[in-house]
C-alpha positions as CSV (number, residue, x, y, z in Angstrom):
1,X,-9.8,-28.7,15.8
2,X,-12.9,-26.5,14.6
3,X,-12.6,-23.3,13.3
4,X,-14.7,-22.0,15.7
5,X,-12.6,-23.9,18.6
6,X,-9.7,-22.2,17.2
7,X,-10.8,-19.0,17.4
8,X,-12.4,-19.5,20.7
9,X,-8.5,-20.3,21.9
10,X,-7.6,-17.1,20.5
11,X,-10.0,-15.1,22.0
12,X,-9.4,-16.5,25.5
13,X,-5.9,-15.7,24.6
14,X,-6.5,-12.2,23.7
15,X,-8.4,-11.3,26.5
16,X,-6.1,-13.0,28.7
17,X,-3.5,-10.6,27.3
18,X,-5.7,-7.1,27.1
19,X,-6.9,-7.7,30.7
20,X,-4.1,-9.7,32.5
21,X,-1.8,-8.3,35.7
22,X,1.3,-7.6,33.7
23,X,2.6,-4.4,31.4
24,X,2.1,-4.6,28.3
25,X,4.5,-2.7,26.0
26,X,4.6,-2.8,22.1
27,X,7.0,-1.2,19.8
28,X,6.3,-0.1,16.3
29,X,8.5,-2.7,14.0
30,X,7.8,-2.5,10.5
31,X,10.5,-1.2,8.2
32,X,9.4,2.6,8.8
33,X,10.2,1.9,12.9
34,X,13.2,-0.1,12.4
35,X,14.8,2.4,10.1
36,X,14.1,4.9,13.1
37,X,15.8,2.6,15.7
38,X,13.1,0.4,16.9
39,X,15.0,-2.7,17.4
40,X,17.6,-0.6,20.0
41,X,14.6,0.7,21.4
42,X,13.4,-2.7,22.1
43,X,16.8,-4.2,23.3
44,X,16.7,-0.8,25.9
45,X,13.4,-1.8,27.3
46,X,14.4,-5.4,27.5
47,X,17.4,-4.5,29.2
48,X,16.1,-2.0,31.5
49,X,12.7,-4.3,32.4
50,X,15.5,-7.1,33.2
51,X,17.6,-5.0,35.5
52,X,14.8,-3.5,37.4
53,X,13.0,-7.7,37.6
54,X,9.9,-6.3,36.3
55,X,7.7,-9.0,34.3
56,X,6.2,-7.7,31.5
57,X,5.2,-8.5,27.6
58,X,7.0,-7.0,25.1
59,X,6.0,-7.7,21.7
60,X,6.6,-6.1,18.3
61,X,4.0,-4.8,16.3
62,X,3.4,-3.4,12.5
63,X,3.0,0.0,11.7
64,X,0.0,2.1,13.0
65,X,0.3,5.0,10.1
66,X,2.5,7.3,11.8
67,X,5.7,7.3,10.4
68,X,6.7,10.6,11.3
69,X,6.9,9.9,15.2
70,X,8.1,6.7,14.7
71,X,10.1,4.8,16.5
72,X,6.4,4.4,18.7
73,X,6.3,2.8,22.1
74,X,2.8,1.8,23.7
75,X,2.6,0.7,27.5
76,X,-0.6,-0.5,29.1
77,X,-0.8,-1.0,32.7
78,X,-2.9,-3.2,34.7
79,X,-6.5,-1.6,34.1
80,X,-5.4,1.8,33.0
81,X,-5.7,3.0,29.2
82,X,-2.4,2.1,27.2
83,X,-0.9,5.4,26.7
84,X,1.2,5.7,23.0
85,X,4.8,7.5,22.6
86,X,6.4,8.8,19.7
87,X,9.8,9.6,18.4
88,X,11.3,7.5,21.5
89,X,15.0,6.4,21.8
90,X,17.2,4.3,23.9
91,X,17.6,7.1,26.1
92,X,14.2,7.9,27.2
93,X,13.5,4.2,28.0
94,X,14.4,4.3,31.9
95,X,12.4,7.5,32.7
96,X,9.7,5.4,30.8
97,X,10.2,2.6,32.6
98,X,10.3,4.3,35.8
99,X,7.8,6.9,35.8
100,X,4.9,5.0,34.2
101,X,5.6,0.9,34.3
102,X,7.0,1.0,38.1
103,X,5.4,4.7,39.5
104,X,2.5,4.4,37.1
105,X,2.7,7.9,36.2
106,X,2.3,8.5,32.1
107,X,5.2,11.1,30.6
108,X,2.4,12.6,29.0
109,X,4.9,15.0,27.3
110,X,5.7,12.7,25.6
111,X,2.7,11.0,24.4
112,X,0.9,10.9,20.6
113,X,-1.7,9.4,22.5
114,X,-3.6,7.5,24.5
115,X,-5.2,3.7,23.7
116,X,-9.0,3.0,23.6
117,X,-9.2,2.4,27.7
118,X,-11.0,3.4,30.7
119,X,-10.9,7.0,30.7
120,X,-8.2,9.8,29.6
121,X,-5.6,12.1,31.7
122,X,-6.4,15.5,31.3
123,X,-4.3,16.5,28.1
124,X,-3.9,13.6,26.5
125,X,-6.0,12.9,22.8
126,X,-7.4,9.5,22.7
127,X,-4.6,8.3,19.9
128,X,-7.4,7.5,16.8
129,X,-8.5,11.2,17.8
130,X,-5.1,12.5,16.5
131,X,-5.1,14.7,13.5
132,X,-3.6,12.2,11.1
133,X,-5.6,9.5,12.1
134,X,-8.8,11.2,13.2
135,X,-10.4,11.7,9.2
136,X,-8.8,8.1,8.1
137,X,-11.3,5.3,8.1
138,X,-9.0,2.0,8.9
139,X,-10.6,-0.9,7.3
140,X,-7.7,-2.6,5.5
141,X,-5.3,-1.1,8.1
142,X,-7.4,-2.6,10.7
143,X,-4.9,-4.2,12.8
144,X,-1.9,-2.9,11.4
145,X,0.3,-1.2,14.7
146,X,-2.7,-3.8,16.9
147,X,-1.4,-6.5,17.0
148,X,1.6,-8.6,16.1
149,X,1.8,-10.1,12.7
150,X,3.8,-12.6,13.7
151,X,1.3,-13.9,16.4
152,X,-1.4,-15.7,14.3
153,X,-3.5,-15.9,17.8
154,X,-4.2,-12.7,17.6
155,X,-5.4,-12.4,14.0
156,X,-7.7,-15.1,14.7
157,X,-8.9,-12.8,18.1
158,X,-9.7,-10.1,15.7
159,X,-12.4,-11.9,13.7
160,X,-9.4,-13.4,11.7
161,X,-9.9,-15.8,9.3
162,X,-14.1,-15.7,10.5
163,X,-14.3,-14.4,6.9
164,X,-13.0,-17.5,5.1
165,X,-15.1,-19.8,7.7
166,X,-18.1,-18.4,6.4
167,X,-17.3,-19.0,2.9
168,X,-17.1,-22.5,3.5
169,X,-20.4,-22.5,4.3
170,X,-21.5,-20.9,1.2
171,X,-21.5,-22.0,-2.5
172,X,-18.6,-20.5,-4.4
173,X,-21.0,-18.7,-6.6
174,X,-22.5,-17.1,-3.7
175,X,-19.2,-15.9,-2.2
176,X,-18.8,-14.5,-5.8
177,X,-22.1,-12.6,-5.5
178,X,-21.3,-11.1,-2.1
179,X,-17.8,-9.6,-3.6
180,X,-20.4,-8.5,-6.6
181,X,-22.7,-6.6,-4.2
182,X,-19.7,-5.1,-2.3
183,X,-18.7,-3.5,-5.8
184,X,-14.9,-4.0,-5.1
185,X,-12.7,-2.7,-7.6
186,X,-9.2,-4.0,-7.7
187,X,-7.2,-1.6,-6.1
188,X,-4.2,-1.8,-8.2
189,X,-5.4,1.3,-10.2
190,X,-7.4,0.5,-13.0
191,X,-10.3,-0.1,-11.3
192,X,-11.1,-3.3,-12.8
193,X,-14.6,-5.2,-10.7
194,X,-13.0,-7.8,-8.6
195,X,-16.0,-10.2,-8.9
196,X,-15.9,-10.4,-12.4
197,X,-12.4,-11.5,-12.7
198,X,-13.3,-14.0,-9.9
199,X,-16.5,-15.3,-12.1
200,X,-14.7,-15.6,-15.1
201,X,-11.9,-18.0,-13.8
202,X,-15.0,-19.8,-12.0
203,X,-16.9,-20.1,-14.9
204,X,-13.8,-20.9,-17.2
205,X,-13.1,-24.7,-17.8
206,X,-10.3,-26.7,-15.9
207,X,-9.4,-28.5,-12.9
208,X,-6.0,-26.7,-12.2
209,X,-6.7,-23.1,-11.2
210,X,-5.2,-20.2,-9.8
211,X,-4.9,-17.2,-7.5
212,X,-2.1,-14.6,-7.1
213,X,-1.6,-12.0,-5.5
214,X,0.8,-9.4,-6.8
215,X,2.6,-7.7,-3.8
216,X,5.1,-5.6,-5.7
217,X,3.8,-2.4,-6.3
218,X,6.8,-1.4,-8.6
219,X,6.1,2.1,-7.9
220,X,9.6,3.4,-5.9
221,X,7.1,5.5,-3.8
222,X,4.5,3.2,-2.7
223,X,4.8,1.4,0.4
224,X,1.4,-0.3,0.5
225,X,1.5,-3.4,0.3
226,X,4.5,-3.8,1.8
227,X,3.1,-2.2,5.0
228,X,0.2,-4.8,4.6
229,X,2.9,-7.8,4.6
230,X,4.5,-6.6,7.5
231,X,1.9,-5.5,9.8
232,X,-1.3,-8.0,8.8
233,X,0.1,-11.1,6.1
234,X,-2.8,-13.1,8.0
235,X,-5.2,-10.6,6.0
236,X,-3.8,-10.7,2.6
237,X,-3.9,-14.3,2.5
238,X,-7.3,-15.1,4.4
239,X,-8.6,-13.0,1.1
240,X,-6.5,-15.7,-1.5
241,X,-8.4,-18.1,0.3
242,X,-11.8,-16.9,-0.2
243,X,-10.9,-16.7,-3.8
244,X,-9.5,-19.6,-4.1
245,X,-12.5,-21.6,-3.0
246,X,-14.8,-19.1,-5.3
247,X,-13.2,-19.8,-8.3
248,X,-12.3,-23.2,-7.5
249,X,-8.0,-23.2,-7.3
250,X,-5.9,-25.1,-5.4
251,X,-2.5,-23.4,-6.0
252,X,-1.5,-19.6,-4.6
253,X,1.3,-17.4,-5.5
254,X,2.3,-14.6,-3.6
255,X,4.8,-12.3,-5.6
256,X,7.2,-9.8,-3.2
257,X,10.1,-8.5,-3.8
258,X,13.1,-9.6,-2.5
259,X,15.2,-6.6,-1.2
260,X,11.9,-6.3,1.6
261,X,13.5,-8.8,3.9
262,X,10.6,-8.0,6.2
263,X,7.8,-8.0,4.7
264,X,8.7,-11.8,3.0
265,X,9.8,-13.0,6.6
266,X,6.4,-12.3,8.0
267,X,4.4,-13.6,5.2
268,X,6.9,-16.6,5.2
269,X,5.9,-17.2,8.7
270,X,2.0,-16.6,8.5
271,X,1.8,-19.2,6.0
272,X,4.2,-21.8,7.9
273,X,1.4,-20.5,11.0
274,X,-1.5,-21.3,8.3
275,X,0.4,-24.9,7.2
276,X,0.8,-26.2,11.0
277,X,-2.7,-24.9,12.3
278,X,-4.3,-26.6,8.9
279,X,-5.4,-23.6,7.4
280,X,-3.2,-24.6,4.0
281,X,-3.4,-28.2,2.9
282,X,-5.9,-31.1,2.2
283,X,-9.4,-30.8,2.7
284,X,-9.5,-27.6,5.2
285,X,-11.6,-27.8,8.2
286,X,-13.4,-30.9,7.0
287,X,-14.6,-29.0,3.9
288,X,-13.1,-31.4,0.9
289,X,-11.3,-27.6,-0.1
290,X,-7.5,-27.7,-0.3
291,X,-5.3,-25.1,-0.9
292,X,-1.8,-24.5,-1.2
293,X,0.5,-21.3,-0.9
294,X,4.0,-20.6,-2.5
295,X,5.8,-17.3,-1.7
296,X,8.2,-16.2,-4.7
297,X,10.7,-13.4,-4.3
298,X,11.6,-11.9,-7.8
299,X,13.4,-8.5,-8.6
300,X,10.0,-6.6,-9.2
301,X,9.0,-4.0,-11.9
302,X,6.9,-1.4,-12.8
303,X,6.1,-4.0,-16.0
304,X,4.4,-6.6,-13.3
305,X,1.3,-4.1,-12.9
306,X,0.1,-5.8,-16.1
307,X,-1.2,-9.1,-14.9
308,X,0.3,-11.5,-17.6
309,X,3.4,-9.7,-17.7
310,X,3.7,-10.8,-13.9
311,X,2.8,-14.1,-14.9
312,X,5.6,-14.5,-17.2
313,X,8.0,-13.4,-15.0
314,X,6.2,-16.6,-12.4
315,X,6.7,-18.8,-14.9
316,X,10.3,-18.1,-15.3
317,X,10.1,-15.9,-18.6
318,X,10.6,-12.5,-18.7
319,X,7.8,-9.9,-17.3
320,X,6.8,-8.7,-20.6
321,X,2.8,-8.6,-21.5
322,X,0.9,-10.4,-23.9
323,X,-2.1,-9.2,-25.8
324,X,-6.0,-10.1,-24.9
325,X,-8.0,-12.0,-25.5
326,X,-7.6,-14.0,-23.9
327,X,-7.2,-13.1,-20.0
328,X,-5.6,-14.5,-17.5
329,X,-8.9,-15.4,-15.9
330,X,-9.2,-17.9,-18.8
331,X,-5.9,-18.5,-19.5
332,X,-3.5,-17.5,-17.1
333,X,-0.7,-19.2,-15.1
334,X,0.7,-22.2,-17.1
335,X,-2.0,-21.2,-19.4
336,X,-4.7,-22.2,-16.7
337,X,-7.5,-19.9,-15.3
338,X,-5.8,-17.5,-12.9
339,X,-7.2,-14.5,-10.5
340,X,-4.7,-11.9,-10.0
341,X,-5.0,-9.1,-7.4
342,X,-2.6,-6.8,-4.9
343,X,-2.3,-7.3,-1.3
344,X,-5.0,-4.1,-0.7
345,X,-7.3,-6.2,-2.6
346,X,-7.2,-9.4,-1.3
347,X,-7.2,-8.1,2.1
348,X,-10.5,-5.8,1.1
349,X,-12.2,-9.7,0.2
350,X,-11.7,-10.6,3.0
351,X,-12.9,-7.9,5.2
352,X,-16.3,-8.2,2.6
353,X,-16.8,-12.1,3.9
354,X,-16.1,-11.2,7.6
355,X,-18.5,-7.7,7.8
356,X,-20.8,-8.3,4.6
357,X,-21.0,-6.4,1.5
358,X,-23.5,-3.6,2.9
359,X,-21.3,-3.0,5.5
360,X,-18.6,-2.2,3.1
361,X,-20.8,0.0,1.0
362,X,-21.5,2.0,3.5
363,X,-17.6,3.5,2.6
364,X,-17.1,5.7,-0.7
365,X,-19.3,6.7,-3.6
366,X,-21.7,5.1,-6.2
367,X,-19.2,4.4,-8.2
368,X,-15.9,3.3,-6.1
369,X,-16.9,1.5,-2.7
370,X,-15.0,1.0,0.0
371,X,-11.5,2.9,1.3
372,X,-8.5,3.2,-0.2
373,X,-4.8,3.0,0.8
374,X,-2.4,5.5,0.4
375,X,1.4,6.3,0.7
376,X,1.4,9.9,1.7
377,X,4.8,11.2,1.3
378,X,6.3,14.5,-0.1
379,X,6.3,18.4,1.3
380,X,4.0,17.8,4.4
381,X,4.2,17.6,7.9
382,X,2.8,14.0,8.5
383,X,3.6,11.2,6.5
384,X,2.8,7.3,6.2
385,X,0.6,4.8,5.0
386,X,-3.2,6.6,5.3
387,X,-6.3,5.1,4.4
388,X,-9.1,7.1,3.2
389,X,-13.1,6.7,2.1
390,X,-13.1,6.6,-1.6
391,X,-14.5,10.2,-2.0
392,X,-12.9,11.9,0.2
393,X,-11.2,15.1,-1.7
394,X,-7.5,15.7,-2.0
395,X,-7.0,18.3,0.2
396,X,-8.0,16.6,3.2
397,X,-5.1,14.5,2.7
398,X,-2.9,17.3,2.2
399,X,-4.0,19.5,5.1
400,X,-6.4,17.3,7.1
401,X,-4.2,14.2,7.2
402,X,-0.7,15.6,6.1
403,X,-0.7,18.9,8.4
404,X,-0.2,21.0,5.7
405,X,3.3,22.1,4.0
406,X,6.2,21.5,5.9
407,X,8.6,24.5,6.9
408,X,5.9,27.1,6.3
409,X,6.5,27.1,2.3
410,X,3.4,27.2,0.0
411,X,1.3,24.4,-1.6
412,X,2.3,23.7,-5.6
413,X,0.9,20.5,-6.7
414,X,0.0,17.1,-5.7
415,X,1.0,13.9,-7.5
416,X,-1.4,10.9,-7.7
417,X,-0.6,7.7,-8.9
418,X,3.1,7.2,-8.9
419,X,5.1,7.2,-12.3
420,X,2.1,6.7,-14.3
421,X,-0.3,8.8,-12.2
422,X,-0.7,12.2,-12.7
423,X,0.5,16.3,-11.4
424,X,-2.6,18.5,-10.1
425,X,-2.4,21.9,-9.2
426,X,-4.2,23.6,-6.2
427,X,-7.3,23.7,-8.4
428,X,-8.0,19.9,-8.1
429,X,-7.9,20.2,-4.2
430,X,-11.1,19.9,-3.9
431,X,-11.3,16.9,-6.5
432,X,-12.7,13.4,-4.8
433,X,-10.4,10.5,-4.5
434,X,-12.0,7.8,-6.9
435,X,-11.0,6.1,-10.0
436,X,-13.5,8.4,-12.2
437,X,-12.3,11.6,-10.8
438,X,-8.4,11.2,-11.2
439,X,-9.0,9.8,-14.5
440,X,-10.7,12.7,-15.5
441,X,-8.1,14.8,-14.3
442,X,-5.3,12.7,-16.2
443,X,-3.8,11.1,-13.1
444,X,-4.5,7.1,-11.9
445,X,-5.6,6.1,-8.5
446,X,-1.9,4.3,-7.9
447,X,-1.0,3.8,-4.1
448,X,1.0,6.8,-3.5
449,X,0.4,10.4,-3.0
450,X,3.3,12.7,-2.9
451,X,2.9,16.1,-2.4
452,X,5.2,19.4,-4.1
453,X,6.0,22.4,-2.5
454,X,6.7,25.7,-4.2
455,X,10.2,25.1,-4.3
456,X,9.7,21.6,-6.7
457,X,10.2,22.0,-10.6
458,X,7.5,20.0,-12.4
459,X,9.6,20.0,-15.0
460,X,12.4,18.1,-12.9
461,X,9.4,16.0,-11.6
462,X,8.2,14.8,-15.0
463,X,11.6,14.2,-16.1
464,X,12.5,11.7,-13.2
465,X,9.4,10.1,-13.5
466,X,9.7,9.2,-17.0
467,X,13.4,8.3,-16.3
468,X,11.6,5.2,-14.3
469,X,9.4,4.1,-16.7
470,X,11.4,4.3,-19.4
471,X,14.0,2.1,-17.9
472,X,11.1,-0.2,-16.7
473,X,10.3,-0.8,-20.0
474,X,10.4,-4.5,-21.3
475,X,11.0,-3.1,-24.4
476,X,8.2,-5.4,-26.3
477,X,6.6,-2.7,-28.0
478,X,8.3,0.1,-30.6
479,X,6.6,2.8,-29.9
480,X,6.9,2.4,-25.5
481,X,10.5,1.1,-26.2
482,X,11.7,4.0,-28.3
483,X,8.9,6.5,-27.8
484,X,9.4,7.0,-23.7
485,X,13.4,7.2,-25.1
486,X,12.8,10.2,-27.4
487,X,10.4,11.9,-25.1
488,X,13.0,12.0,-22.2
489,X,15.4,13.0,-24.6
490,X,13.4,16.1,-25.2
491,X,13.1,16.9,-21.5
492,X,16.4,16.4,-20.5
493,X,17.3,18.9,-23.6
494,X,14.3,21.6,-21.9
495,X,16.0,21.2,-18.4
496,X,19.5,21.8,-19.5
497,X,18.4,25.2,-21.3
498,X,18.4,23.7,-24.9
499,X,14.8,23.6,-25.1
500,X,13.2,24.6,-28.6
501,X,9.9,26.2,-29.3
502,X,8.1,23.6,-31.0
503,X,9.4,20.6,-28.5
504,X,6.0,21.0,-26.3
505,X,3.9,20.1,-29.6
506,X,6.7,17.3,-30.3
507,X,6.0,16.0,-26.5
508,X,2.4,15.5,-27.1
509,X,2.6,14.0,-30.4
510,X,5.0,11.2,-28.9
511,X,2.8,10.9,-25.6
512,X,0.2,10.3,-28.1
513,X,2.1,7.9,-30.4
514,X,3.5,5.9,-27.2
515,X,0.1,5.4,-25.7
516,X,-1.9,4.5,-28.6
517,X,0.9,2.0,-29.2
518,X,1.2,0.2,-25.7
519,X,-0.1,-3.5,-24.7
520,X,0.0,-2.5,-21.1
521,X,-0.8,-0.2,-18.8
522,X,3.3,1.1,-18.3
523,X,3.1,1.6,-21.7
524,X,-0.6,3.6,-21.9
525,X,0.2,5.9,-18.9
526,X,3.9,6.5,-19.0
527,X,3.1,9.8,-20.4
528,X,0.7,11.1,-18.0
529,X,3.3,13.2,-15.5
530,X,4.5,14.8,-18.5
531,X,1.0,15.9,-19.8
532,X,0.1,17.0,-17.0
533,X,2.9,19.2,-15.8
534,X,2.2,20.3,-19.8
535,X,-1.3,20.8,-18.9
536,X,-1.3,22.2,-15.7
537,X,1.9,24.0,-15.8
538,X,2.6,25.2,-19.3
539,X,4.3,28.6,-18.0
540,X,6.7,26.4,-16.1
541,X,7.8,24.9,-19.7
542,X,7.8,27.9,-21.4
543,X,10.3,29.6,-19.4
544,X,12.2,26.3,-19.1
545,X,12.4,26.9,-23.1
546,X,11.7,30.9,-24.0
547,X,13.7,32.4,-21.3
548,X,16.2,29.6,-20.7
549,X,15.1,30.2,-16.5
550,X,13.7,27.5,-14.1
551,X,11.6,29.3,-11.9
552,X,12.0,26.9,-8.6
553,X,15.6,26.9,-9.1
554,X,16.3,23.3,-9.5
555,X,17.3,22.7,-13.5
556,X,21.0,23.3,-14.4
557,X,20.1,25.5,-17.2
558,X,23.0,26.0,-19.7
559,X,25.1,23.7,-17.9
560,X,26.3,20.8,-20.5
561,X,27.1,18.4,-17.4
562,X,23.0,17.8,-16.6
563,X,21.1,14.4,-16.9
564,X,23.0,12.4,-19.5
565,X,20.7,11.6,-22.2
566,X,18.6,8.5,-22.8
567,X,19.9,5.9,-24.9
568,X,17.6,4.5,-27.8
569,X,17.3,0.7,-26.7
């Protein structure tokens, strides 16, 4: 079968679906909506649809970006818009049932929102018109809460896998040019040009070649690419594809951790899809291009963000990193040419072959194109996965997209980047979102956005953070190893009360020392939550030391029975 037969299939499928004579009703099932109950949801709508002999579809979805309401419910009736309910439970699922599926009357008090469709009830927001979701532009969150991530037809409905088809009809080098002219930047925080790690590994000598892609995002607060996994795997590994023929590999590796059971069954079962439809294997849709994909489950680590230190751990060494020259891109996995990117950016190449690389540049800035997922978590009222323009300014997120501070308390600081990102005080609020900007500030882009409330110590903050990263440490260089060690040493001495004068000047001369001394990039930012709490809230640490007082409340000053202190490894 053609690629363009297949599609056509799905299509007919899709529509099929959207405009058939049955209810549709889909429930929100990624890990945010199962946590919430979504799967006793379900089994209540199954069991009431059953008792009442109503024929309907029921089908799980991924998540849509509104965590906070989950578990969500949408029901679309025969030629009526699909109307989207939040925070539902077992309990409301008869008066559901009954009111709108049997009487066809919506329980629009209960509704987020209502689905693209003909026409609106009076009250009801169209549901993309929602204040969370209203400044977001969804470009690698496409499809995520759309359609089922299980269901490859309806990936290939949505101009699935139309990207990779046109690739094939390209020379690699071209497909390399039109990630060039996109200006993607890998999105795993460094900002590195996608196309030119693609280029080198095409341009490096060798018939064995790689791609992976890096789905552990090591940082505890992130959720990205795990939300990508479970709502759209189809996405993440249509981009490997499209790399894979531009540089010219035949093997793919997708890392994931293996405590998200989810997120690795629905990538399992994409590529099993992929294998059976013959989108994986020998000499793909007639082109003489073959391509393989293995799914590995390892332990994950903060350490992995470093490219070869993740290849280690795929080879079955420890994740530690190795000095450059050279890269992986010339010598990589098995000491062969190997691309390396997250699930965000794969997922962005693939969006670039399917809609063109001016239509992605018509997101963000000069500098940093395209959008750029977030987990927004923390002191607000909204949280979830949120996917903004590259550009857009920080409080946006915080009031635009978050709704503000929760419980009426007042804004303190917002922290980008995840352990090795950065704290910014209500001055930066009006900073933009790109990989220049945070930099400047002392924060990463990262993947996570979390923001503090008034009643949040930075002191605590920084001290946590570099409790993480100092533990994460492969230990392969001194001054990381041992430097991280003595600097949380010194914290946890400031937020028991046994903080001394000239500690701040000792803090900087170790954050100094350790990232000067660092291979990788745990290493070289490590020290950016403490100097910027330094920076940014240096009254905070002197009363932590002068007055022996934590102003939010939160240290155990004086008491001997605090953190217990770091061991030197």
């Amino acid at each position: 079968m053609t690629f363009e037969e297949m599609r056509g299939q799905a299509v007919l499928e899709w529509e099929a679906l959207k405009y058939g004579k049955v209810p549709i009703i889909r429930v929100g099932a990624a890990s945010c909506g199962v946590a919430a109950g979504a799967e006793a949801v379900l089994a209540a709508i199954e069991s009431e649809l059953a008792r009442r002999g109503i024929e309907a579809v029921v089908s799980r979805v991924g998540c849509i970006g509104l965590c906070y309401a989950e578990p969500i419910v949408d029901v679309t009736m025969p030629g009526q818009p699909g109307v989207s309910y939040g925070n539902v439970t077992a309990e409301m699922v008869p008066r559901i049932v009954w009111d709108h599926v049997i009487n066809g009357d919506p329980c629009l008090d209960l509704a987020l929102g209502m689905i693209r469709g003909n026409g609106h009830p009076a009250g009801a927001p169209e549901l993309f018109d929602i204040p969370m979701l209203r400044p977001q532009s969804r470009v690698v969150l496409r499809n995520c809460g759309i359609i089922d991530p299980e269901n490859m037809q309806h990936y290939l409905a949505n101009f699935g896998y139309s990207g990779f088809a046109r690739a094939l009809t390209l020379m690699p080098e071209e497909v390399v040019d039109e990630v060039a002219r996109a200006r993607l930047r890998g999105r795993e925080g460094l900002g590195f040009p996608t196309a030119e790690k693609l280029e080198a590994c095409r341009a490096a000598p060798g018939e064995k070649k790689y791609v992976i892609c890096n789905a552990d995002e090591g940082d505890p607060g992130s959720f990205v690419n795990r939300t990508l996994l479970e709502s759209d795997p189809h996405s993440v590994v249509e981009g490997m594809l499209i790399g894979a023929y531009a540089v010219g590999a035949s093997e793919g590796y997708i890392y994931c951790r293996s405590d998200q059971a989810l997120a690795v069954q629905r990538l399992r079962v994409a590529v099993q899809q992929m294998e059976e439809r013959g989108l994986l294997g020998r000499d793909i849709f007639g082109s003489g291009f073959g391509f393989d994909v293995r799914v590995v489950e390892g332990a994950g680590g903060l350490v992995c963000l470093d490219d070869t230190a993740l290849i280690a751990r795929l080879e079955g060494r420890r994740a530690m990193p190795k000095g450059y020259p050279p890269g992986p891109a010339v010598s990589g996995l098995w000491g062969r040419p190997t691309v390396v990117n997250n699930a965000e950016t794969w997922t962005n190449v693939a969006v670039i072959l399917q809609r063109g690389s001016g239509w992605f540049r018509r997101y963000g800035t000069e500098a940093s194109k395209g959008t750029k997922v977030f987990s927004l978590a923390g002191k607000v009222n909204r949280i979830g996965p949120i996917e903004v323009r590259l550009g857009t300014i920080l409080s946006e997120v915080v009031y635009g997209i978050g709704g503000g501070i929760a419980n009426g308390k007042r804004f303190k600081a917002v922290h980008v980047g995840g352990p090795l990102g950065g704290c910014l005080p209500s001055d930066f609020l009006n900073t933009p979102i790109d990989y220049e900007a945070m930099a400047a500030a002392g924060a990463m882009l990262g993947s996570s956005i979390i923001v503090l409330d008034e009643e949040t110590c930075t002191l605590d903050l920084a001290r946590n953070l570099l409790a993480f990263t100092q533990s994460e440490s492969c230990g392969k260089c001194v001054p990381c190893r041992v430097g991280t060690t003595h600097m949380l040493r010194v914290l946890e001495g400031i937020t028991r009360g046994q903080g001394k004068p000239d500690d701040i000047g000792q803090l900087q001369k170790l954050a100094q020392t350790v990232r000067d001394g660092s291979l990788c990039p745990l290493g070289q930012n490590a020290p950016n939550p403490v100097l910027t709490t330094m920076l940014y809230f240096r009254d905070e640490y002197e009363a932590h030391i002068n007055e022996k007082r934590c102003p939010a409340g939160v240290c155990l000053m004086g008491v001997s029975g605090g953190p217990a202190p770091a061991r030197l490894r």
